[in-house]
Backbone as a ProteinNet text record, in pm:
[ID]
protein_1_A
[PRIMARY]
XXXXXXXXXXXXXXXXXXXXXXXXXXXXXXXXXXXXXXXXXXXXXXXXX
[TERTIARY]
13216.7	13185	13039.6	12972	12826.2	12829.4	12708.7	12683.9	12605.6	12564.7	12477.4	12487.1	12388.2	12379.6	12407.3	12399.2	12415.8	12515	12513.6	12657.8	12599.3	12628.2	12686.6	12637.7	12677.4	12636.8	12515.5	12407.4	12289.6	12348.3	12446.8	12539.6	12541.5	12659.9	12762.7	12608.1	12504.8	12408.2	12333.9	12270.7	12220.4	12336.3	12453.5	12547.9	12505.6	12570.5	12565.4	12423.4	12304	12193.7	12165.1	12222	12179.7	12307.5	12407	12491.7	12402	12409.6	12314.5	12216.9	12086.6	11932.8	11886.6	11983.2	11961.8	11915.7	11900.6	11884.5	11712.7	11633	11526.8	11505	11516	11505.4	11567.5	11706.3	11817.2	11839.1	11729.7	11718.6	11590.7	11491.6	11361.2	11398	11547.8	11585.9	11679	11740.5	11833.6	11712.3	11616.7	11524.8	11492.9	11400.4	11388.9	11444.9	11602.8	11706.3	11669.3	11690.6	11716.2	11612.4	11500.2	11381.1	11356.2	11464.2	11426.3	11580.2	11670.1	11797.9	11772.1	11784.4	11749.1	11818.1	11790.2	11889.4	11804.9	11686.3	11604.2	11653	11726.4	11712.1	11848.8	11893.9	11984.1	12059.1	12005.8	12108.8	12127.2	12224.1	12284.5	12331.7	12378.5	12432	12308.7	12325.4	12195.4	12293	12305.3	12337.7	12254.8	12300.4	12201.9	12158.1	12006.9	11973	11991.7
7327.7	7189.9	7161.9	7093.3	7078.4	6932.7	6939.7	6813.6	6712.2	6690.4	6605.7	6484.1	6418.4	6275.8	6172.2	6199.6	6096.5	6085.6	6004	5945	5891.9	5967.3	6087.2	6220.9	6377.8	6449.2	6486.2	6569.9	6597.8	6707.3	6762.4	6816.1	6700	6637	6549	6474.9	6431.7	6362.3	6421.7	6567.9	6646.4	6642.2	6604.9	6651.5	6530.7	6441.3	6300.4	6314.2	6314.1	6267.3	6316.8	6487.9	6571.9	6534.4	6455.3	6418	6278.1	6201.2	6108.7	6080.6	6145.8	6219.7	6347.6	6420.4	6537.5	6627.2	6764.2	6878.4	6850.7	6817.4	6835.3	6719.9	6615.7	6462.6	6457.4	6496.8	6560.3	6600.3	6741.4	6845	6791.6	6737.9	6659	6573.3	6533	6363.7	6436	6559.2	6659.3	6711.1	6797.7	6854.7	6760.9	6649.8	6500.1	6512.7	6467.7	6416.1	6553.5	6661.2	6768.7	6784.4	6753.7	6732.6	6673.1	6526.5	6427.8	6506.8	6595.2	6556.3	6667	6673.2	6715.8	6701.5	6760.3	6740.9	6597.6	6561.6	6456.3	6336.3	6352.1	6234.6	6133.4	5983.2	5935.8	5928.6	5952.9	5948.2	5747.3	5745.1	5642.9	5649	5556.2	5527.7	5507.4	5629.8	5660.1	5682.6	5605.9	5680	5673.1	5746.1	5762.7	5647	5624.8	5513.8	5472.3
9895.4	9861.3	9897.5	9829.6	9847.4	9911.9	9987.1	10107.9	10008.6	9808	9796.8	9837.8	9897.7	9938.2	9842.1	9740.2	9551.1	9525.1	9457	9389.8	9244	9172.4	9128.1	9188.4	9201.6	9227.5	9154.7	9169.3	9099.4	8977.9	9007.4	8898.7	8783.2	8830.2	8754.7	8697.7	8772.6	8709.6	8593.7	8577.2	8507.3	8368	8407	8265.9	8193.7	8300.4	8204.5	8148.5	8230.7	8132.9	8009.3	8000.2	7941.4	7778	7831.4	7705.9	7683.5	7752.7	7686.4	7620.3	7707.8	7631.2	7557.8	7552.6	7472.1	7595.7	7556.1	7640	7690	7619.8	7696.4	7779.9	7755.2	7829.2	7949.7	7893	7995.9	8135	8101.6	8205.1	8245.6	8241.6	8327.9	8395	8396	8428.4	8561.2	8510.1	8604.4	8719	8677.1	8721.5	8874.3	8801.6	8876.2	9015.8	8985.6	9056.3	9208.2	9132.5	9228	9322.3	9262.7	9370.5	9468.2	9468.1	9551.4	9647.4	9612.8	9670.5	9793	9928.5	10018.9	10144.8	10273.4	10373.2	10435.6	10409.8	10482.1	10380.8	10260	10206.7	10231.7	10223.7	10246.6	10161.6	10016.6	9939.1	9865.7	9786.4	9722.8	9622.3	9564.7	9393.1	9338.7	9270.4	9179	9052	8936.9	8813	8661.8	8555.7	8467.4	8401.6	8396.1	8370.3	8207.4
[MASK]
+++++++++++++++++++++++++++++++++++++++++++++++++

């Protein structure tokens, strides 16, 4: 089980965006997410905009 701090997971987030915005919009919006997601960060309800 993974510790992400997000809600949605940076998974579950990368899908949705990537059904919403298409594969390239998608995966920059996934990409994004994963950058900020970290053991220093707090996390929240973050979902696809």
């Amino acid at each position: 089980r993974t510790k992400c701090p997000y809600i949605p997971t940076c998974s579950e987030y990368t899908a949705q965006a990537i059904q919403k915005y298409g594969s390239l919009k998608g995966s920059a919006m996934g990409l994004w997410r994963i950058m900020r997601c970290n053991p220093f960060s707090h996390g929240c309800y973050d979902p696809v905009p």
